[in-house]
C-alpha positions as MATLAB code, in Angstrom:
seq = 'XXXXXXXXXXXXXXXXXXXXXXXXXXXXXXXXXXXXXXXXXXXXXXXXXXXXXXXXXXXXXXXXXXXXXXXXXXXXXXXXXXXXXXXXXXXXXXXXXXXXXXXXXXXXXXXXXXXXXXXXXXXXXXXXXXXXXXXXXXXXXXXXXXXXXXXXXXXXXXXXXXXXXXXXXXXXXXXXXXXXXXXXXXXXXXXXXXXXXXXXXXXXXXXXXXXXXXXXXXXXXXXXXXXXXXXXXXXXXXXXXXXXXXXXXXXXXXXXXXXXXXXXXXXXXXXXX';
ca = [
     -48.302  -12.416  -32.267;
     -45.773  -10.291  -33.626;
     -43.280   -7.693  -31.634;
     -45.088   -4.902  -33.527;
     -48.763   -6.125  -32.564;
     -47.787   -7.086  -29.347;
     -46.263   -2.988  -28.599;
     -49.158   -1.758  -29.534;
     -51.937   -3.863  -27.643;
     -49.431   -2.647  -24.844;
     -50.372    1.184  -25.605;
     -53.947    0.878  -25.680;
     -54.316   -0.760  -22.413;
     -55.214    1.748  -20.196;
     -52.116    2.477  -17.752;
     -53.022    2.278  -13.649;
     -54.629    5.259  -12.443;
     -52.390    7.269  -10.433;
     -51.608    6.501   -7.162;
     -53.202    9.938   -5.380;
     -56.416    7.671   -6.037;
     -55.992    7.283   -2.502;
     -55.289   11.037   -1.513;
     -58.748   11.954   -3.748;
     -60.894    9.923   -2.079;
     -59.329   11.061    1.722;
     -59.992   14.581    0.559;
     -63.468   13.957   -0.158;
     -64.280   12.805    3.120;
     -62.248   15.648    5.188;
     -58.880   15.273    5.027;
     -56.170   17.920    3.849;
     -58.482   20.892    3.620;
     -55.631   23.315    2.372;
     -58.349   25.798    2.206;
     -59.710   25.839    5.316;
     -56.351   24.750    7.289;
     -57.625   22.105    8.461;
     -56.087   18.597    8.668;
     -59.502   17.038    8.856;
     -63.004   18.672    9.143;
     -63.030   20.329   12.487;
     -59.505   19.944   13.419;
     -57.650   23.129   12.296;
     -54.160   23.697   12.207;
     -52.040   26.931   11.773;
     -49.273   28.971   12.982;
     -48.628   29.578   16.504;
     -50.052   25.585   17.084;
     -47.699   23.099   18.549;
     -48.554   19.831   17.386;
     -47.330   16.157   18.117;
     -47.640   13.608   15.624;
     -47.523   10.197   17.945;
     -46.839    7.354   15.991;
     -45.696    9.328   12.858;
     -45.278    7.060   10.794;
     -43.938    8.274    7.119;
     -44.952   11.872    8.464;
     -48.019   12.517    5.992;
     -50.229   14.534    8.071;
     -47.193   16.099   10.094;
     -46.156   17.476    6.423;
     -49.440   18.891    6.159;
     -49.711   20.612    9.515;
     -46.048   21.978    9.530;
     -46.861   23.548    5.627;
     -49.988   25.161    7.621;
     -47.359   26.186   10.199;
     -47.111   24.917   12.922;
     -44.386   23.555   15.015;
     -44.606   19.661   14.994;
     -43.278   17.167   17.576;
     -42.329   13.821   16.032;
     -42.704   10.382   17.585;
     -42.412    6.799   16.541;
     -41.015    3.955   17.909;
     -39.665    3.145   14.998;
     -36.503    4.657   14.282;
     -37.077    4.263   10.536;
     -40.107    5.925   10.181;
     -39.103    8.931   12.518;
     -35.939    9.185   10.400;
     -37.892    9.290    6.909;
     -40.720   11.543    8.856;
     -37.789   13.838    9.355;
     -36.270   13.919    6.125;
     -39.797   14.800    4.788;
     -40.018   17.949    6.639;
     -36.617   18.513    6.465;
     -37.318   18.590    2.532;
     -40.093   21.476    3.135;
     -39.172   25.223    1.813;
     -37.907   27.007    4.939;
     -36.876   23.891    6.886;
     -39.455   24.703    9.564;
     -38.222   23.438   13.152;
     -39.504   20.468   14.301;
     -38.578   17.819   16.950;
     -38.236   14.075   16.675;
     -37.889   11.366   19.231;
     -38.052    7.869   18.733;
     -39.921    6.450   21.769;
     -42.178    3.375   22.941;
     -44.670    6.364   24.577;
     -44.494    5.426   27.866;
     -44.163    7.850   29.102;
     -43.984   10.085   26.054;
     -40.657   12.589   26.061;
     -43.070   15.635   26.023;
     -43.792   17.456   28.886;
     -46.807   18.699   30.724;
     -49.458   21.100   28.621;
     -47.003   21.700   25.450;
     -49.324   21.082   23.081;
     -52.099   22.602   21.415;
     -52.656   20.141   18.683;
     -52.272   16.034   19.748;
     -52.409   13.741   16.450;
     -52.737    9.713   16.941;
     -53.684    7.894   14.038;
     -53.963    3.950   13.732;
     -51.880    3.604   16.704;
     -53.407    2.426   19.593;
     -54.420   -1.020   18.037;
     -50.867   -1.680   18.577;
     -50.187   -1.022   21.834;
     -50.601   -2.894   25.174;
     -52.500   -0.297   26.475;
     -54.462    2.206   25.036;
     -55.667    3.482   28.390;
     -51.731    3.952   29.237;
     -51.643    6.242   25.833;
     -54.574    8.280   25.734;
     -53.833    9.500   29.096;
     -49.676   10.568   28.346;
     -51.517   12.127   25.547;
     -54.232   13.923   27.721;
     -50.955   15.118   30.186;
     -49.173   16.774   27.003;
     -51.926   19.000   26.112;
     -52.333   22.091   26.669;
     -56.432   23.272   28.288;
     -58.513   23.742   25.513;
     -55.659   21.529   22.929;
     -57.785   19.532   20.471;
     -56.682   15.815   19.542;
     -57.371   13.888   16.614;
     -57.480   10.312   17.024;
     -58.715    7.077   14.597;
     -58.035    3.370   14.400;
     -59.544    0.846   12.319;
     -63.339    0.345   12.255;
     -64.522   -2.842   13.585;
     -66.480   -4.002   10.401;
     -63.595   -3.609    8.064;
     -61.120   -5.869   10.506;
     -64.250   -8.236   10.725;
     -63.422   -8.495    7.304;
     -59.736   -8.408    7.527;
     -60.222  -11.646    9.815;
     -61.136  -13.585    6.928;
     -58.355  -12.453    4.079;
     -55.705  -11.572    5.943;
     -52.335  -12.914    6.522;
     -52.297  -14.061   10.426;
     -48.968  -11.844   11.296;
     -52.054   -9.235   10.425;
     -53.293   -9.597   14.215;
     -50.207  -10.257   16.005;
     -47.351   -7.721   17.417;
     -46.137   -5.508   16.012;
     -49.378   -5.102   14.265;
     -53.037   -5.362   15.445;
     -53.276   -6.856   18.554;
     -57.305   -5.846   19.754;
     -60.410   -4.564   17.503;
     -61.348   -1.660   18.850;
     -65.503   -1.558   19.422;
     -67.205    2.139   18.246;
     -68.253    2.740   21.843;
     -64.942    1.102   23.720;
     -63.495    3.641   21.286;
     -65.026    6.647   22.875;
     -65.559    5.633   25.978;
     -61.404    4.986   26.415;
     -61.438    8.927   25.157;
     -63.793   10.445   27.369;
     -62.048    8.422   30.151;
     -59.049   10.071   29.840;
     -60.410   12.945   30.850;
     -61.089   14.446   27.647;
     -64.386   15.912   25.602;
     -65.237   14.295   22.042;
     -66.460   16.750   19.985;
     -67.439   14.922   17.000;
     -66.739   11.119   15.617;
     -66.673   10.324   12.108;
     -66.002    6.968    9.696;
     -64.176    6.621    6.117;
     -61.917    4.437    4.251;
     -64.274    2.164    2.490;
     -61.362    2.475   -0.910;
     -58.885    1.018    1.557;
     -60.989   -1.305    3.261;
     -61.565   -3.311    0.043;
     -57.866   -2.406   -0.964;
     -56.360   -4.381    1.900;
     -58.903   -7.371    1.502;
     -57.096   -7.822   -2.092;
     -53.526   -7.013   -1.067;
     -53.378  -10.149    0.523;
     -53.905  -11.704   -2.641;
     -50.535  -10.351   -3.938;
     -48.472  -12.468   -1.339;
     -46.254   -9.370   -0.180;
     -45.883   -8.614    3.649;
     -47.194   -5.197    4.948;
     -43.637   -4.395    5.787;
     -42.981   -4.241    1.814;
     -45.913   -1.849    1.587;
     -45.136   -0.040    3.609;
     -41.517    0.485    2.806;
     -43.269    1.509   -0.617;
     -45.544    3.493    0.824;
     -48.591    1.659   -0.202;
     -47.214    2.790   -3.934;
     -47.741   -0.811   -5.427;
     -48.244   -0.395   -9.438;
     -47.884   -3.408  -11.135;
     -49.977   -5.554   -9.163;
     -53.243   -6.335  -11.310;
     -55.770   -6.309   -8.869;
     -55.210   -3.356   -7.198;
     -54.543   -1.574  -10.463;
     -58.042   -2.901  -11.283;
     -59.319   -1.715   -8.177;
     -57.532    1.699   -7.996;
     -59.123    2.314  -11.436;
     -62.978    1.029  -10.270;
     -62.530    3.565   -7.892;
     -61.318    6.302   -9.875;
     -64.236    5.736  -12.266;
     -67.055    5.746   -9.437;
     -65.775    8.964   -8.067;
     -65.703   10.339  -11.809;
     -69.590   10.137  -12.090;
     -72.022   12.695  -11.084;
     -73.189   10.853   -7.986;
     -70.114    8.839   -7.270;
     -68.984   11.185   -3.995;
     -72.723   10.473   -2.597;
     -71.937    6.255   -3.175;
     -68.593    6.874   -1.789;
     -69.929    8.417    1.570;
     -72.688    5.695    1.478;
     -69.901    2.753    1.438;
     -67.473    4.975    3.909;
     -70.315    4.332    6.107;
     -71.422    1.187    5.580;
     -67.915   -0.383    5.937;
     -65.320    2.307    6.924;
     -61.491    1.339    7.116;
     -61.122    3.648    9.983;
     -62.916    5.571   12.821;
     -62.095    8.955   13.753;
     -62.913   11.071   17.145;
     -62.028   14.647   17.374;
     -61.513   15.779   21.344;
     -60.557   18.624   23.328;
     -58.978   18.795   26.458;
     -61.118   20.815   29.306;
     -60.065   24.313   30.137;
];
């Protein structure tokens, strides 16, 4: 095949979808409403909140809810992640104030009732014990603060069991599968009210199952931020995706499969008055 032919088979293929594929299909089910303030359907966040972001991460959603304005509390107990959660708000107009600590959570360096706003996402699958973290995170808030919490859903790590690499369910990753009702009842038994519970993430549930095809360690995704073009399958499956929510019905077979097999589960509390 000649250079010439070769160039220009190259053009027509079509090139990944972008990588917000991801970001689209969150949105859809909740996530980052800029127009309602709200970092997730019923969870609003604005100026005059005080939120803390535990187990930060890359500092995603803290981005979100300091651009919304409110005063965010950083920790991780990874000094990596709190340092590039840093430099992302640090890269906001305005350099609003924030705080970061890198910290194991126990006990958290927060003190008594200072928040309004408690954030814990995909966390407490880590951790020794969840009991131990849900109630340091019941202590910092505030009466009436609201908490957002989520780890993965039971059906997608049923899954996960079968594909994934073994370091998958050993420290410093997932060391428990969290059941639907262990998951609330660990809430409501730190003394706090759920106010509604929700499931998505079927995209990244099927996502993950092929990652492990591409033989790289979640460390490298993560230090990539799950920005992997170049690897066929999930090129392939980043553009199925795009497609299905392109079509008339496709949100209404999205929330069908975010159901069915969610990534993640999500409860929204509040802490008594």
């Amino acid at each position: 095949m000649s250079l010439i032919r070769r160039l220009r088979d190259r053009l027509r293929r079509p090139e990944p979808p972008s990588q917000m594929t991801g970001l689209r299909d969150a949105v859809l089910r909740g996530w980052f409403n800029k127009a309602a303030g709200e970092l997730f359907t019923g969870f609003p966040v604005g100026p005059g909140d005080v939120l803390v972001d535990v187990g930060c991460g890359l500092g995603a959603h803290s981005q979100f809810c300091a651009e919304r304005g409110a005063r965010v509390i950083l920790v991780d107990a990874d000094p990596k992640r709190v340092a590039q959660a840093s430099a992302r708000l640090q890269a906001l107009p305005g350099s609003p104030a924030f705080e970061a600590h890198v910290s194991l959570c126990d006990p958290l360096p927060v003190a008594d009732g200072t928040a309004t706003r408690v954030l814990c996402t995909e966390v407490i699958e880590h951790v020794d014990s969840p009991a131990l973290l849900l109630s340091e995170m019941a202590r910092i808030g505030k009466p009436g603060a609201l908490y957002l919490f989520t780890c993965p859903d039971p059906q997608a790590e049923a899954l996960q069991k079968y594909v994934a690499s073994p370091s998958y369910f050993v420290q410093p990753h997932h060391v428990r599968i969290i059941g639907r009702e262990e998951f609330a009842a660990s809430v409501e038994a730190a003394g706090l009210v759920i106010e509604s519970r929700h499931s998505y993430g079927f995209f990244w549930s099927i996502w993950l199952a092929f990652f492990w095809t591409t033989g790289m360690s979640l460390e490298e995704a993560t230090e990539k931020a799950f920005q992997l073009p170049g690897q066929p399958v999930l090129d392939n499956w980043l553009r199925t995706w795009q497609s299905l929510l392109d079509q008339p019905n496709g949100n209404a077979v999205k929330q069908a499969l975010d159901d069915l097999m969610p990534k993640s589960q999500l409860i929204i509390a509040r802490k008594p008055c």
